[in-house]
N, C-alpha and C positions, 0 to 999 in steps of 0.2 A: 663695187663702187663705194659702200657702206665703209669697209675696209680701208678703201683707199681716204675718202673723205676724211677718218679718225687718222687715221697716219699723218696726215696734212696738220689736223688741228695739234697733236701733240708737237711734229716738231716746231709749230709756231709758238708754241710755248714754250718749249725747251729755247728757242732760240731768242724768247721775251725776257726771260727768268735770268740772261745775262746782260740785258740792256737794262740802266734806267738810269734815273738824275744824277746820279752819285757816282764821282770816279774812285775806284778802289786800285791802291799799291802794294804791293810785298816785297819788301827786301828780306832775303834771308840766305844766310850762309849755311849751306848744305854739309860740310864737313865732308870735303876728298870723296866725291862720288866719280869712281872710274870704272871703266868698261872691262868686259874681261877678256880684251885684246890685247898684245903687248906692240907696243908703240913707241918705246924706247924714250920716251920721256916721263914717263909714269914716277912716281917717287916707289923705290927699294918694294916699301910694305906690300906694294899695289901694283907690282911686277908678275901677270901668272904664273910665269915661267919659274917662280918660285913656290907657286905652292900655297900659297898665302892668301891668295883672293884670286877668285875665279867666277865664274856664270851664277853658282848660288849666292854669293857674296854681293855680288853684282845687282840681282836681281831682287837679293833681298832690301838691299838700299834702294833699289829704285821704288819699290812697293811704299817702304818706310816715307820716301820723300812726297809719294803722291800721294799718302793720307794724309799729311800735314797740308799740301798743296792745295788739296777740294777742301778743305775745314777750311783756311784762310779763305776762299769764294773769294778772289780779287780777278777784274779785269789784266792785270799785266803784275806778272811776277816777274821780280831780276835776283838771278842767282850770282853765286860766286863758290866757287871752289868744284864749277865743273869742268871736267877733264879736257870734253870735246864734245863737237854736236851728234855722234853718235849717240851721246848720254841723253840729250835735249829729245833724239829724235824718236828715243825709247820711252821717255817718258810722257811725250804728248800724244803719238802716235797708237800706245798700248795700255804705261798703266794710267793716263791721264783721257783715255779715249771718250767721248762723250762730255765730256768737263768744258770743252769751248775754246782749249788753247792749239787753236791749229797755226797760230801766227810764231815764229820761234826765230832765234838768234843765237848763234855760239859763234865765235870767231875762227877758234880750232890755231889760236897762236903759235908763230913756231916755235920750239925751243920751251913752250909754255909748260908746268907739269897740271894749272889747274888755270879756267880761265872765268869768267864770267859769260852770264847767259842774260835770254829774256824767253821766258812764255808771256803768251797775250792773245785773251779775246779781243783784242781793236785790231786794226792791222796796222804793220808797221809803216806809215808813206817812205820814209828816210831815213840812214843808216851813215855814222860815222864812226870808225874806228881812229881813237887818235894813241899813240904811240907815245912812250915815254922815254927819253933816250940819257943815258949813265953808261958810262965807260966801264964802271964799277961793278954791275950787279945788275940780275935780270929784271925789269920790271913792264907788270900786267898792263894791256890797252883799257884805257877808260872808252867806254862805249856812250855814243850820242845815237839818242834811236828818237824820233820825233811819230805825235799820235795828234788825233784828233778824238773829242769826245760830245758828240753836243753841239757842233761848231764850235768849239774850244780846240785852238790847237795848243801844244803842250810839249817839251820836251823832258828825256830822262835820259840824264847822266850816271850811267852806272861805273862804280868803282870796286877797288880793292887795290889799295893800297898797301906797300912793302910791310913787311910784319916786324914784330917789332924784336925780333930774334937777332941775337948779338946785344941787344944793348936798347934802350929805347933810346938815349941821349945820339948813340953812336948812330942810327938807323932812321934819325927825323928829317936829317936830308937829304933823304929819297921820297920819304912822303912829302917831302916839302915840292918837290919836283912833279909828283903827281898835284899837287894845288894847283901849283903855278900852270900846269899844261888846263886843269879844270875850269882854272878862273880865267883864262884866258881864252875860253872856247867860251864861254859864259859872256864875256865881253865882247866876243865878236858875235853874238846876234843883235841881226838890226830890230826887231819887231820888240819893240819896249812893250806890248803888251801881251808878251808871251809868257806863259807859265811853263818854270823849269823845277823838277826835282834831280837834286842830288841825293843821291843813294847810293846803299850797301857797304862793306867793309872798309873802314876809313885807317882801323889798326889804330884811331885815334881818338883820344877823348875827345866832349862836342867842342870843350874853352880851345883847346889845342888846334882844331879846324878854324873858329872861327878865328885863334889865334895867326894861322897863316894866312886867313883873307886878308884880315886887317894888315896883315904885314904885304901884302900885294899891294903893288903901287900903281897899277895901272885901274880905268876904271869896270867896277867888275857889274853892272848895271844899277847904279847908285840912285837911278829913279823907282827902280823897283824895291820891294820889302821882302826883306830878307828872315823868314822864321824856322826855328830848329824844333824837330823831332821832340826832345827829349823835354821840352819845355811846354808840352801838352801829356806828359803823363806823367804820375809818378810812381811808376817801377823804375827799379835800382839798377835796370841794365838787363842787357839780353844774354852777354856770354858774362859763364864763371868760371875765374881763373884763381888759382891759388887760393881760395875760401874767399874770397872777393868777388862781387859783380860788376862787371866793367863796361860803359856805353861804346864802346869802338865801331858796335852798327850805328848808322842813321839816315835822319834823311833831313836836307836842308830846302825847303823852298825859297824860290825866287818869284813874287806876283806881283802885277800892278797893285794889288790891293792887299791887306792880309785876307786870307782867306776862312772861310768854313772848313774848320775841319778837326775829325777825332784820330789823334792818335791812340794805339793800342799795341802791345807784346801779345802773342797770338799763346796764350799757353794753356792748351788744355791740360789736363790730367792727364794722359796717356805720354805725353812729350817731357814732362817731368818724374823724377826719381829725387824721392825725399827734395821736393822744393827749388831745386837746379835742374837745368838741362840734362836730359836720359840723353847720352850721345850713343854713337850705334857701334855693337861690338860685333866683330867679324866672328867669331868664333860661336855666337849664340845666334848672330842675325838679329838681334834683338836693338831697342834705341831708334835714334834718328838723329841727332846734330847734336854738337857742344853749343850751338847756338839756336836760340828760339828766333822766331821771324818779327820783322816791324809793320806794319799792318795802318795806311793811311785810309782816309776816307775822307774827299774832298766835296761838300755841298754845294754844287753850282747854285 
């Protein structure tokens, strides 16, 4: 009984030590985490059947992502650049076990080679998958997943937006497309005192996003206040590209009110190599992302 009693009292702690006042975010782009099944939409490098990445590969990425995952401590993480929710369901289920993310989302798009996720201690009530349509060229579902926290409900808008390969001039009117589909879901909720974040890989500078709002003509909740990420810290960006740091992750909120809150780049020591991003090499198993994670915290 003694036994039994102490069982009780830990897990009511373990299961306290993820509740409290404070709602916490993660956006982070995990860098091509794929399974080591072949699926035929996988990109060339990450094909088994070649040799190139397999179960240790596999698994060594999953390990890599879930140290960074428990260090961040956030209620809901929204990935980007995962394969399918076999990858989601490896890493909550084994090496995220005990962590608190039993709530999960992958779409498993077809035709997709990487797609966006959600782990989450809250649970998901609502789930919209909205589609982006181009004659031209493949592009990723922005994901609407709706939370409660506190009696606060809330929604999050995860992206990842077309990249900027070919050209960024030639390539912005595909992310212009993924706006227009964003700020348009954003418009159609009726609850003006709802709190929304937009999040994860925009492939776009912050001027650049809010340059396509403003270029939206319809209304995108004009009663609400609109605040960006990158204008609560000053770090120079999360991914580095050509000896450069670029803000292309973020996160935009939409509140009745501005809110409380600390943004932060989650980087420890271990996630860096000489002061950038350690991304992760297949061949050592070593690293973890070309990109560091964005890290909210909102004080109700």
């Amino acid at each position: 009984m003694k036994k039994l009693n102490l069982f009780l009292v830990l897990l009511l702690i373990s299961s306290c030590s993820f509740e409290n006042s404070n709602l916490k975010i993660v956006s982070y782009n995990v860098e091509n985490l794929f399974d080591d099944k072949e699926n035929g939409s996988e990109y060339y490098e990450f094909n088994p059947s070649y040799g190139k990445w397999g179960s240790e590969e596999f698994n060594n990425k999953l390990g890599a992502i879930a140290r960074v995952i428990r260090d961040c401590d956030a209620d809901i993480v929204a990935l980007q650049e995962i394969e399918n929710s076999y990858c989601i369901k490896m890493l909550s289920e084994f090496y995220l076990q005990g962590s608190g993310y039993i709530f999960t989302f992958c779409p498993d798009q077809e035709n997709s080679s990487v797609n966006c996720a959600v782990l989450s201690r809250l649970p998901i009530e609502n789930i919209n998958c909205h589609q982006i349509y181009s004659e031209e060229v493949f592009l990723r579902y922005i994901l609407e997943l709706e939370f409660s926290k506190r009696g606060k409900n809330f929604k999050v808008f995860v992206n990842h937006w077309k990249s900027r390969r070919g050209g960024k001039d030639f390539t912005s009117p595909y992310r212009e497309l993924s706006a227009d589909v964003l700020f348009s879901k954003i418009s159609e909720l009726n609850n003006s005192n709802q709190l929304i974040f937009a999040l994860g890989d925009f492939n776009s500078e912050p001027e650049e996003v809010l340059g396509y709002l403003s270029n939206y003509n319809k209304n995108y909740k004009k009663d609400l206040e609109l605040q960006n990420f990158w204008d609560f810290t000053e770090d120079k960006g999360s991914y580095y590209y050509k000896n450069s740091w670029e803000k292309i992750d973020g996160v935009y909120f939409f509140s009745e009110k501005k809110l409380d809150i600390n943004c932060s780049i989650v980087k420890n020591d271990y996630m860096l190599f000489k002061e950038v991003p350690r991304k992760f090499y297949k061949k050592s198993g070593s690293g973890f992302s070309d990109h560091l994670p964005l890290k909210v915290v909102v004080h109700f």
